[in-house]
C-alpha positions, -999 to +999 in steps of 0.1 A: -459-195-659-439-227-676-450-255-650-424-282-662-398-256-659-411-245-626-428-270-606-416-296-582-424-324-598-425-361-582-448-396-588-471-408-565-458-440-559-476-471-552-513-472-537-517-439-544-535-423-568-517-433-604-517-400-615-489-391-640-474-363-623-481-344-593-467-310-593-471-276-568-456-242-581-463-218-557-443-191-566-470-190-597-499-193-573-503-234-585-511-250-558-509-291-550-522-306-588-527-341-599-522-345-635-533-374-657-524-382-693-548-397-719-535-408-752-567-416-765-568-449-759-594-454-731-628-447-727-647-422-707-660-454-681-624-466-675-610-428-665-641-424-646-633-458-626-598-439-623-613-408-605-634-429-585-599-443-571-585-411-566-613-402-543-610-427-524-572-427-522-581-386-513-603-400-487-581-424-468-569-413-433-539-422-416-524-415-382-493-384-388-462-383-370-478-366-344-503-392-340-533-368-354-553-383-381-549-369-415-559-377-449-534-398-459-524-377-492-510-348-471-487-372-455-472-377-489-469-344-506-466-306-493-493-278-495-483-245-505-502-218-477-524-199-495-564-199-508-561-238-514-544-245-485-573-262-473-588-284-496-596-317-490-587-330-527-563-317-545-575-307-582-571-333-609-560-317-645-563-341-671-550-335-703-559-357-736-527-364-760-551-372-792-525-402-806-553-433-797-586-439-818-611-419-792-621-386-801-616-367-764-645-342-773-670-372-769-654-390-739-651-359-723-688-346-716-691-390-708-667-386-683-682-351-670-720-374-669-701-401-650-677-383-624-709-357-617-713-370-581-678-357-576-671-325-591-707-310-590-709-280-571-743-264-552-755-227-566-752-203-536-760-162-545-747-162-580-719-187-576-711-223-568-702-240-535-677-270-538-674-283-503-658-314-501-663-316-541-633-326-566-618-298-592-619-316-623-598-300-650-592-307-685-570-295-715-555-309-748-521-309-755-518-295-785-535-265-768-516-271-741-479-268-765-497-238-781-507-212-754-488-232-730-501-233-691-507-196-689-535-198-717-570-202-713-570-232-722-587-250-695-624-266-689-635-275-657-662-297-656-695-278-646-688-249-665-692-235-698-660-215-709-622-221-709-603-202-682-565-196-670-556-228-651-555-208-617-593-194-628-602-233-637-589-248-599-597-219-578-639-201-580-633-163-591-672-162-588-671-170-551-639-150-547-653-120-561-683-124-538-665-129-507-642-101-518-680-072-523-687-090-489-655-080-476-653-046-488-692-037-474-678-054-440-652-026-438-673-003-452-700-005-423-675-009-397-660+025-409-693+038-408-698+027-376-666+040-363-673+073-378-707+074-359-689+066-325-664+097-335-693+120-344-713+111-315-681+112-291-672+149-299-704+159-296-708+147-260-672+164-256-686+193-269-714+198-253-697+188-222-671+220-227-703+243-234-714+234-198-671+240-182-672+262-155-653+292-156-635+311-132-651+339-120-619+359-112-602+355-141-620+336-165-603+305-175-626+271-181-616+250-147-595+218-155-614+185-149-595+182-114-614+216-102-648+206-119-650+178-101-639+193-069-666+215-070-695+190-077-713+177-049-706+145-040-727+141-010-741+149+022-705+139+037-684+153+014-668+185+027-675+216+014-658+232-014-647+267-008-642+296-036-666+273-057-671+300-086-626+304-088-603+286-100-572+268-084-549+297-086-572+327-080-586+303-050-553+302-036-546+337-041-580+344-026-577+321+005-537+337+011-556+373+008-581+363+031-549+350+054-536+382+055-566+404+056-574+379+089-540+387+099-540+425+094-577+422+115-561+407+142-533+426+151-553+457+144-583+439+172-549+433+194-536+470+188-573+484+200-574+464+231-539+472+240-547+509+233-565+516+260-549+496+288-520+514+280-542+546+290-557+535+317-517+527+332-509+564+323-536+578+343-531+554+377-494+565+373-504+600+376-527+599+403-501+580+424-480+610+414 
């Protein structure tokens, strides 16, 4: 990551800010960052009277295009989507040029006691919450020619190490906790969903042990003929061939057809049988 060769550079422009350079590089994750340059020559009370300005600059609302009310910063400069997208300040990087008479490793922990009110985050489950709170960043520039951006060459105020300067604006701490939070949300929903799977075959399963089966053939009845079968009521009409299923009842009820059929014309045949005699024996007594 070379920011200068990268970034989108641009000034601020009057009644803004005063920062030396604002730049955004979000193809390297860098999102919208003021920058400040201290040669040395003033002291820890007159940079802190400069952040107090760029809060309130950050702080001013105007009415956008659209006639919403925004702060009045985001009317001026672009925010990269992504995990910063949101902020309400963008971070301040300030990085001391030793060429003046102050020594920045004593005006730096002075301007850390002065800006506190501003940067200070609130402990939350092993991390720090930094609602509505100012990323204040700060580097050398020899360090910063050395290792150049990508280095860990960065302090935030509030902390005790150097980080990368994506560690320094963003909270890996919070990041990380949200991410375990994350990852034990999808793990309990896929338990979850798991114990809706186990307990849904189970009442298929025991369902299928209690399937009817045909008693003709032997097949389990579909859902259609299970329910056919099932009472449904005092008024519902009765289900015939109840222990078969749909084919063997219709084979059943056509068998029964013919069998009433053959029953019938054999009854007809019988009754016919002996008219017929009875005719033969008046003929032969008129004979």
């Amino acid at each position: 990551m070379a920011l200068p060769a990268t970034g989108t550079w641009s000034n601020p422009g009057r009644g803004g800010a005063q920062a030396a350079i604002v730049i955004t590089a979000p193809e390297d994750g860098v999102p919208l960052l003021f920058v400040e340059t201290d040669n040395c020559f003033e002291s820890a009370q007159v940079l802190a009277a400069k952040i107090d300005k760029y809060m309130r600059f950050c702080q001013r609302k105007v009415k956008d295009v659209d006639g919403k009310e925004r702060p009045m910063w985001r009317t001026r400069w672009w925010v990269p989507d992504g995990r910063h997208a949101d902020q309400p300040h963008p971070p301040l990087l300030l990085v001391f040029n030793r060429v003046g008479p102050r020594n920045p490793n004593t005006v730096i922990p002075q301007l850390a006691e002065l800006t506190q009110r501003h940067w200070q985050g609130t402990a939350h489950d092993g991390f720090h919450m930094y609602d509505g709170q100012l990323p204040i960043v700060v580097t050398g520039m020899k360090q910063l020619t050395e290792h150049g951006p990508a280095g860990s060459i960065f302090r935030r105020f509030g902390r005790p190490q150097n980080q990368t300067l994506l560690e320094a604006i963003g909270n890996p701490r919070r990041e990380a906790h949200d991410a375990r939070q994350q990852a034990e949300y999808e793990a309990r929903e896929r338990e979850y969903k798991e114990q809706l799977r186990r307990a849904a075959a189970q009442q298929r399963a025991e369902r299928e042990a209690r399937r009817p089966a045909c008693a003709g053939c032997g097949t389990r009845f579909t859902d259609e003929r299970w329910k056919a079968i099932e009472s449904a009521g005092w008024d519902a009409p009765r289900e015939t061939h109840s222990h078969l299923c749909d084919d063997c009842k219709q084979r059943a009820i056509t068998a029964e057809r013919q069998a009433e059929h053959t029953e019938h014309a054999r009854q007809e045949h019988d009754q016919a049988v002996p008219e017929q005699k009875a005719g033969r024996w008046l003929s032969r007594l008129r004979n």
